[in-house]
Structures are given as structure tokens and as C-alpha cells.
C-alpha positions, 0 to 999 in steps of 0.5 A, a space after each residue: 806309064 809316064 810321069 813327070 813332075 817338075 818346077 818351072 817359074 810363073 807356073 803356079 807351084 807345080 806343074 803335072 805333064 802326064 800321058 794317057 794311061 788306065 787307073 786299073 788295067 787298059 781302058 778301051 773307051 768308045 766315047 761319042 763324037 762330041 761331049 759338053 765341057 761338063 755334064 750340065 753344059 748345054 747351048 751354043 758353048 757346050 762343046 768348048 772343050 771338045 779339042 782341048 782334050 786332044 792336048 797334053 795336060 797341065 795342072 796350074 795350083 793356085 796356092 795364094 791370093 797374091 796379085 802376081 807372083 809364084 802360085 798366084 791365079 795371075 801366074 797361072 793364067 800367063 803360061 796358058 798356051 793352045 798347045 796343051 789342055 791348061 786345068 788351075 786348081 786351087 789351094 787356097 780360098 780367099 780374096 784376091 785383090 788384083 793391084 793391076 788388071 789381068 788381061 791375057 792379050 793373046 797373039 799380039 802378031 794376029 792382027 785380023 780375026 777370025 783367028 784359026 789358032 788362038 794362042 791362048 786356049 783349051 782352058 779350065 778354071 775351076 774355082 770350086 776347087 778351091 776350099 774354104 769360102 771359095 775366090 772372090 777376086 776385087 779391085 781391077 779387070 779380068 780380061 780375056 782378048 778375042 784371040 781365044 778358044 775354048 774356055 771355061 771359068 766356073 764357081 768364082 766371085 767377082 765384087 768391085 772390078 771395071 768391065 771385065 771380058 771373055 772373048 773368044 771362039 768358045 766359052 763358057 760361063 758357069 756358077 759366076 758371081 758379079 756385083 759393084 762393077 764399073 760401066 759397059 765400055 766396048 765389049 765388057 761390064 759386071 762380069 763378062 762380055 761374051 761373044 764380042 769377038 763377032 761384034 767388035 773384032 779384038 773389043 777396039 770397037 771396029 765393027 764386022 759384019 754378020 757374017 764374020 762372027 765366029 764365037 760360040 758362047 754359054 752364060 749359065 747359072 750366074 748371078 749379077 747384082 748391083 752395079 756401081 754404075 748403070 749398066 750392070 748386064 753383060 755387055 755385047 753378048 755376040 757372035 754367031 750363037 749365044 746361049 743365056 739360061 739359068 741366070 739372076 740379074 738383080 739390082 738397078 740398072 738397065 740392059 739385062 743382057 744388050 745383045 747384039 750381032 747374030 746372023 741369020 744362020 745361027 742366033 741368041 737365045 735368053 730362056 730361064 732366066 729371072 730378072 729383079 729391080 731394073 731401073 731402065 729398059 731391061 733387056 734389049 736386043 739390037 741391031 745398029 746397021 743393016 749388017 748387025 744382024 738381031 736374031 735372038 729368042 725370049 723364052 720362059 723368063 721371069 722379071 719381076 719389078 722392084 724399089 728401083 722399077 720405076 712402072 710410070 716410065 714408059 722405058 720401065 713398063 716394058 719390061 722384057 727387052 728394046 729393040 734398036 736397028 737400022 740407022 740407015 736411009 730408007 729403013 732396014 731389010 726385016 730378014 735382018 732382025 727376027 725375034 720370038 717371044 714365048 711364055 715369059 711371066 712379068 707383071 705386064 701378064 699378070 705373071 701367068 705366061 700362058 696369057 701371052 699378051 700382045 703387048 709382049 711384042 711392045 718395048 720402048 723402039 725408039 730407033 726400031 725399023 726407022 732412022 735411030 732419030 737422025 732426021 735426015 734418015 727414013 722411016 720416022 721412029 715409032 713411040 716407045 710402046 710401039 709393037 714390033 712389026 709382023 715382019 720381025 717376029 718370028 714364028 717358031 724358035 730357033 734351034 741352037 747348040 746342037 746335041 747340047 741344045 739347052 732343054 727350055 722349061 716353062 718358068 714355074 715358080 718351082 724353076 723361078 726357086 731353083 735359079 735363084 737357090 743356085 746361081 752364082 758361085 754357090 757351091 763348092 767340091 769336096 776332096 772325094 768329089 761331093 758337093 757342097 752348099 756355099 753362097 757369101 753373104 752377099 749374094 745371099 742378101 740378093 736373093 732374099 732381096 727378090 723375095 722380099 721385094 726390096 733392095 736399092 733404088 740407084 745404081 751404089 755409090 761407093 767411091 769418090 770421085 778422085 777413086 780409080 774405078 772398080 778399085 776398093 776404098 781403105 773405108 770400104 774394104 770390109 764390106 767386100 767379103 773375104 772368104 775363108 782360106 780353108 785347108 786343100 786337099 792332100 793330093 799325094 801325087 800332086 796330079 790335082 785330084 785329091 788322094 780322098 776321091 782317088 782312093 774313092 775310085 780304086 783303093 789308093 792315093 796315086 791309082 789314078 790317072 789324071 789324063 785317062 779316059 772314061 768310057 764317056 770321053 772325059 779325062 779322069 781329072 775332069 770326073 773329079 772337077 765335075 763331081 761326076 761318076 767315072 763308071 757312068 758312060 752317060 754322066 751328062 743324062 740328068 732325065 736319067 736320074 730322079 731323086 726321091 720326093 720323099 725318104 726317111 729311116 725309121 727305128 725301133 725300141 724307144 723311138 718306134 713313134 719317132 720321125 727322122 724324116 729331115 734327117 741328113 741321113 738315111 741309115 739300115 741296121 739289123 739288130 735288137 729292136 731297139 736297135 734296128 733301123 730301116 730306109 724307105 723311099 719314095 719316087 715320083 716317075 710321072 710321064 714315065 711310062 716304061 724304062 729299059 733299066 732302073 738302078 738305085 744309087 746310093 752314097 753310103 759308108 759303113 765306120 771301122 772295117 765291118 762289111 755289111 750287106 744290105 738289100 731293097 725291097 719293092 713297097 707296095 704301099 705308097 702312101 706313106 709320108 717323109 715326115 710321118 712315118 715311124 717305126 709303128 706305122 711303116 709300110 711293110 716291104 715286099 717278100 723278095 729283096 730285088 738286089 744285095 749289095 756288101 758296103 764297107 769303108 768310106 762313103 761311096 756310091 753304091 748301085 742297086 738293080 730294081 729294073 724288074 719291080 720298076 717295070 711291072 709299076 709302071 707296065 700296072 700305071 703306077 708311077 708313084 714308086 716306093 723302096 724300102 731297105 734292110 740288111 738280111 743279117 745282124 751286125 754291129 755297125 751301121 750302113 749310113 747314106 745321104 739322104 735327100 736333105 744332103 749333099 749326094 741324095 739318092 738316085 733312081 737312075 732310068 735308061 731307055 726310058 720311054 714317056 707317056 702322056 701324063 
């Protein structure tokens, strides 16, 4: 093993070259062709990494939150280059307010795209790295130019910045949070206008055809909310596949996203994504000639009008997306523009998706299929209202990201809920690689807006005329949060993963290589990033692995008649009877109706240096309620522990073989399944493990799994 450390200028503090090597021993792994850029990563950009790795590695630390200068983000983001795999991590939370733009111009020398080598690519910018309260970067623009591959930016804040962008061949968006951003411009507004190198070439506003477009592009679990001018969305969403999913728009404005420019052979699809408080057309669609091509899928998206939603304007009352297209004589070719509509929920149905109205197909097409109100063009405009034409409805979905196809889901209020507690930049990663809750305030206010049916009714105000735009005023200043710095992790061998996961893994501070490779085919470094498990060849499964509907531990002595149902933890201890506790679990395997394999996982420590056995135990009896159960009225666990496992020092995770008992369940039709644990000995010290109600919960972890019909 190699390994060099050195200092260079404009690299954020320490730079970290390292060579492929194992953490323990050779590594032989045999990964599949692909991977995503992370587990969760799913449509068009799931593969925006898939090179980089083929790079040498470099570790960027962000160690301040400076403008420019040695250990800035600005630093760093100068000295990205393709010839290597380009990771910043930060030390530091804060707000970063930027005194001029940060723009990464690319290849000035490639004047015409598509480019085949973008000069600036193979990047990950991983915010939830960052302690404390996380990075909010203010004040100016973040802008990537269209000569740009494979990038990733995740967990960052984005509050007062004019019309940033992202353009490139592959990105992906992730966990972002946008609002009190300037207005759309050529190729960006409130937070990025992905894609638009198909669209707009290097974003100076040259059109290209259809047929050009190149870029691969994924916005997912990203939140966006009011404007400080009209169009709040994401702007020129294009290129040639474009996925949305996972997003809240909330707040005045219009166009949630404007996409335009698929071509036929590829396309855009917006699926599960919730929408609040437009006050214009929502989301369009368009097509400006006959060589912008439309090809784009609505699906299980769920828009709910506000203050701002104004349902006696007929742009409003429509409230899913607007059609432009063909501003050329004679009107336009329809296998130019093709749309499909599924099982959204808005109050035009009533909310219920599976109505589907007709008038789902209704917008406000001012310039649909006619001569975008030029007199001199043919055929005359249609009405706002005016359905679209048989000829431009597609009959079935497209099929788009490939392996990584985005699994669309019915937009259940369950689904709704789940958006809106985790999008935007709501989390952050622990030294040993466990997550945790964090939403500023801010965000926070926009999602109880939703609930509670309230919020602006105009686009805000917050800068006189006489203010650069997107810059902060000294008045408002403190309503712009500042997160708080907090404390990084100690990170021995500065490689960028912490000496708490390393020692995690394999018992050390420095035993672990940041560029080895996992049996999956991600880079050690990008296990930690992604808080996912090294050991597990499949992490980007997450059918495989179901969280318990219910758990709680039960005590005896004095608290045989308590519940710690809503516990944070689960705890299992063999002592006196006032001293012991046991687990129980709960599963719900609906539609499951065999597995090849079954493992419970657990996150669990045992204090001091006491090793301690625990085993688990089948429950025959289901009925049992999280928030009911007690030492006195537990069900009584099965004759035959099903695995043992020895737990000892710091919280990892732990795994436990309950294939045979999960089998017979479902082979017997019961999906409802239910576990229980205790330790076969007495001991001093007690095994604590996360519980559902905390960051880790419990997993049942299935593999070849087959499913029923139920």
C-alpha cells in the first residue's frame, strides 16, 4: 500500500491521493456492470459516477466558510478536474456567504458540444458531511457550465442566490434546498437548471435540436419554496432523459418545473412529487419549434392549491402543467410531442387519482398545436382549457433509467407524508456513518405551510430596488439561518473517513482504505459518504430490507406493567427480575409470499468491555401492540433460539439468521411476523440497540424474494 499526503495551494487543506488497496487482506470483488451514484439513486442520472471511479481519488476539506481562499468550498471546487475522481467533504458547518459567483467555466477551448471529455468532471460534493447544522451557501450564483460530466451534489442549502445552474452530460441532484432565489434566465433559477446543455448549448441561449442532446440528469428529494421573483422552479429541465421524483415545490410562483427539449428516443418524466401554493400555471411542458421535441411523463404527483392559488384564473385551475409548442406555419408534427398522464391527485379530482378525469388532459394551451399567437402562423390557438389532441397523448409510460429506473408509486398520503418529512437538505452523517435528523427552521415553516394550508400570496420582496439581486441586505441578514459550525470528525489519517467508522469496520483509526473496493463496486470512502454497509454486496436493494411496524423492550421488577414502546432503544439483559429486559418485534411481509434468505440486522453496543451473547427467538403470538405491551402481558417467545450472536464495544451493526422460521410463516400464509430476544446467560451489562424510533431501526433483510398477490 501507497499512500501519499501533501499540501498543494487552492486545494481545500489536505489533499489525499491513495491507490487501491484492501482494508484487511486482498479483496476480489466482482461487482455488476453498473452501479448508482448512491444506493437510493434511481432515473436518467443514476449512473453519474459510474466512470469516476475508474479515476485516482482525491479528498477536498472544506474547512471554512469563506468566499474564496485556502480551505473554502470555492478553493476546492477550482482544482476539479476529469483526470481524477474529485470527493469535498467538509469540516465545517456554517453559512457561506459567497462575495461573487462561483461559476466553473469548463473548457473555455471547447467551443461546440457535445463535448466527448468535459474538463470538469467525476465529482461528489457531499454536504452531509458537514457538521453541526450543515452548509447553507447565500449571496451569488452557483453555477456549473454545460462542459461537465458526472456530477453529484447532496444535503446542501441554497437561501437568497440569483439563477444558479448545473449543466452537464450526468447529474444528479439530491436532498437540495432552494429558496428566496432570483429569476429564470437562460438555463437557471431557484436552485438548478439541469439538463440544459441539450437545450441551450453552453446556457447562451443557442438553440440545438433534439437530436443533440446528451445530458442525463436526476433531481430527487429536493425541496424549493418561495421565490423572490416569479418563477421559483427549476428551469429548462432537458436534455436527452430527465428524472424528477421526490420533490416539494412550495410557495408563489409558476412553472414547477418548465421542461422542455426530450427527444423521442429518450424523455422526462415528474413522478411523486408534491406541489403547494402556485400562484401561475404549475408545471409545464414545452415544445417552442418543431425541432423541441416534448416527451415527458406526469405521474402520481400530488398539487395542492394555497393563499397564492388563485382557482378563479383559468391558468390556475389547471393545475398540472402547460402545453406550448409548434410556433411554425402549418402547425406541428404530433410524433413530436407526446405526453402521459397517470394517477396524479390535485383538486381538480377530488384528490382521488384513480378518477383520472378528462380534464386531466386540460391546461391552459395558449400556444398548444397552433401558431403561439403570431397571426400570421396556422392553425389558430386553442383556449386556455383546451384538452390535448388525441394525437399527443401517449398511451403508456415511458421506460427511462434503465437498471435504475425510478420505481414510481401511487401517491398515497403515506408517500405525500414521507416527501415532505424528507426532502431538502434534512439530514445529516454521523462519524461512524449513521444518520441524523436536521431541517433548518426554515424549511421546517414550509412544510407545516402545507399542512396547514397557509403561506405567502406573492412572490417576497426582500431587497429594494437599488439591491443586487440575490444579494443579502445588512436589515435582513438574520433571517437568513446560520447553521452551526459544529465539531468534525477526527479523521487520523485524513483519507476523509472518520477514525469512529474505520474503527467500525475493522478495529482501527487507519485500517481502512478510502479507494478499496466493496464487493458491490463502491469505493470504501463512498460506503461512509452514503452511510451504507460495506459487507452488503446489494446496498442499493431497499425491497430488501423492511423495518418493523412495531418494537418495544419490556422490564420486570417495578416496571413489569410499564411500556417503553416509544423508546429510542431497544434493550436485552439477563439478570434478577427486576433487572431483566427483553425485545420484541414486529413485521409486516404483506405481498411477500416466499424468501430465499431472511436476516435481522440490528445497530447495537454493549458499555465497558463485557461481551455479551444474545439470541432470538420466533413469536408465534402477533397480536401484541408497540405501545401496550409489558413485561406481564408479553407473548411468550418460541422453545428454539433460530441464531446467537456475541455483542461487545461500540454501536455496530449485527446480523442474525431467521430464514428458516420466516419461511415456514409465510409457506403457513402468515405475513404478520413477529421476533423476540433475550440473552441465554446472565450478565452485568446490558446490550442497547436503536429502535425504530431512531436513527438505525432494525431491518429484516429478505433476498430472492418471491411476491403474492396480496
Amino acid at each position: 500500500m501507497t499512500r501519499s499526503v501533501y499540501q498543494r495551494p487552492r486545494i481545500i487543506a489536505v489533499l489525499v491521493l491513495l491507490t487501491v488497496a484492501s482494508v484487511a487482506g486482498e479483496m476480489t470483488p466482482q461487482p455488476p456492470d453498473t452501479i448508482p451514484a448512491f444506493p437510493e439513486a434511481r432515473g436518467c442520472g443514476a449512473e453519474a459516477l459510474d466512470i469516476s471511479r475508474t479515476k485516482p481519488l482525491r479528498v477536498h476539506f472544506v474547512t471554512n466558510t469563506n468566499s474564496g481562499g485556502f480551505g473554502s468550498l470555492r478553493a476546492a471546487l477550482e482544482v476539479v478536474h476529469r483526470d481524477f475522481f474529485d470527493i469535498i467533504i467538509f469540516r465545517t458547518g456554517g453559512r457561506i456567504d459567497l462575495t461573487s459567483q462561483i461559476r466553473i467555466p469548463g473548457d473555455a477551448s471547447n467551443e461546440n458540444w457535445p463535448w466527448d471529455n468535459p474538463e470538469f468532471a467525476h465529482l461528489y460534493v457531499a454536504g452531509q458531511t458537514a457538521p453541526g447544522g450543515g452548509i447553507t451557501i447565500t449571496q451569488r450564483r452557483f453555477l456549473i457550465d454545460a462542459d461537465s460530466s458526472d456530477l453529484v451534489f447532496r444535503y446542501l442549502t441554497f437561501r437568497k442566490n440569483d439563477k444558479n445552474a448545473v449543466a452537464g452530460n450526468r447529474a444528479i441532484l439530491d436532498h437540495i434546498s432552494a429558496s428566496w432565489t432570483g429569476s429564470s434566465g437562460i438555463g437557471g433559477t431557484n436552485i438548478m437548471g439541469m439538463g440544459t446543455l441539450g437545450a441551450f448549448g453552453a446556457l447562451d441561449g443557442n438553440e440545438t435540436t433534439a437530436d443533440d442532446t446528451v445530458a442525463y440528469y436526476t433531481m430527487s428529494n429536493t425541496l424549493l419554496a418561495e421565490p423572490e421573483i416569479h418563477h421559483p422552479t427549476v428551469m429548462n429541465p432537458s436534455g436527452k432523459c430527465g428524472t424528477f421524483y421526490g420533490n416539494f415545490w412550495q410557495g408563489p410562483g409558476h412553472r414547477y418545473p418548465w421542461h422542455q427539449t426530450t427527444p423521442m428516443d429518450g424523455g422526462f418524466e415528474f413522478v411523486n412529487n408534491v406541489v403547494y401554493n402556485w400562484s401561475g400555471g404549475p408545471g409545464q411542458a414545452r415544445s417552442s419549434s418543431t425541432f423541441h421535441e416534448t416527451n415527458a411523463d406526469f405521474v402520481a404527483n400530488y398539487h395542492l392549491p394555497g393563499p397564492a392559488t388563485n382557482l378563479n384564473v383559468e391558468s390556475n385551475l389547471y393545475p398540472f402543467y402547460r402545453q406550448e409548442t409548434c410556433l411554425n406555419p402549418g402547425g406541428c408534427d404530433p410524433s413530436n410531442v407526446q405526453i402521459y398522464l397517470e394517477g396524479n391527485r390535485n383538486h381538480r379530482n377530488n384528490f382521488v387519482a384513480a378518477t383520472n378525469p378528462e380534464d386531466a388532459w386540460a391546461g391552459p394551451n395558449r400556444e398548444l398545436a397552433c401558431g403561439g399567437g403570431s397571426p400570421h402562423m396556422t392553425p389558430p390557438c386553442s383556449p386556455i382549457g383546451s384538452k390535448v389532441p388525441s394525437a399527443y397523448r401517449r398511451s403508456g409510460p415511458l421506460s427511462l433509467g434503465g437498471e435504475w429506473a425510478y420505481d414510481r408509486l401511487p401517491i398515497t398520503d403515506a408517500l405525500r407524508d414521507e416527501i415532505l418529512a424528507t426532502a431538502g437538505n434534512s439530514r445529516g452523517l454521523n462519524c461512524n456513518g449513521t444518520w441524523f435528523d436536521r431541517r433548518d427552521a426554515l424549511d421546517s415553516v414550509y412544510v407545516d405551510q402545507f399542512y396547514t394550508e397557509t403561506g405567502g400570496t406573492a412572490p417576497i420582496e426582500f431587497r429594494p430596488e437599488e439591491t443586487p439581486q440575490g444579494q443579502i441586505d445588512a436589515d435582513e441578514a438574520p433571517v437568513v439561518p446560520t447553521p452551526a459550525a459544529g465539531t468534525p470528525c477526527a479523521d487520523t489519517d485524513e483519507d476523509g473517513i472518520p477514525n469512529a467508522w474505520e474503527i467500525l469496520q475493522c478495529g482501527t483509526a487507519t485500517c481502512v482504505q478510502a479507494d478499496a473496493v466493496s464487493a458491490s463496486g463502491y469505493l470504501m470512502i463512498e460506503h461512509y459518504l452514503n452511510g451504507s454497509n460495506p459487507n452488503d454486496p446489494t446496498p442499493w436493494d431497499p425491497a430488501s430490507a423492511v423495518t418493523p411496524v412495531a418494537d418495544a423492550y419490556v422490564q420486570g421488577g417495578s416496571d413489569a406493567d410499564t411500556n417503553f414502546g416509544t423508546a429510542n432503544s431497544l434493550r436485552v439483559k439477563t439478570a434478577s427480575a427486576a433487572f431483566t429486559r427483553r425485545t420484541h418485534l414486529k413485521f409486516d411481509l404483506s405481498g411477500v409470499a416466499a424468501v430465499g434468505a431472511a436476516t435481522l440486522r440490528l445497530f447495537a453496543r454493549v458499555a465497558e468491555t463485557e461481551v455479551i451473547d444474545t439470541s432470538v427467538f420466533g413469536v408465534a403470538n402477533t397480536s401484541w401492540s408497540e405501545t401496550g405491551i409489558t413485561w406481564n402481558n408479553k407473548p411468550a417467545l418460541g422453545g428454539t433460539p433460530l441464531d446467537t450472536i456475541s455483542v461487545e464495544g461500540p454501536f455496530q451493526w449485527y446480523d442474525l439468521d431467521v430464514t428458516s422460521y420466516i419461511q415456514d410463516e409465510l409457506a403457513a400464509g402468515r405475513t404478520t411476523i413477529s421476533l423476540g430476544l433475550r440473552n441465554p446467560s446472565t450478565s452485568n451489562q446490558i446490550i442497547l440497540a436503536h429502535s425504530r424510533e431512531n436513527a438505525n431501526s432494525p431491518e429484516l433483510v429478505l433476498t430472492g424474494t418471491t411476491l403474492g398477490t396480496d
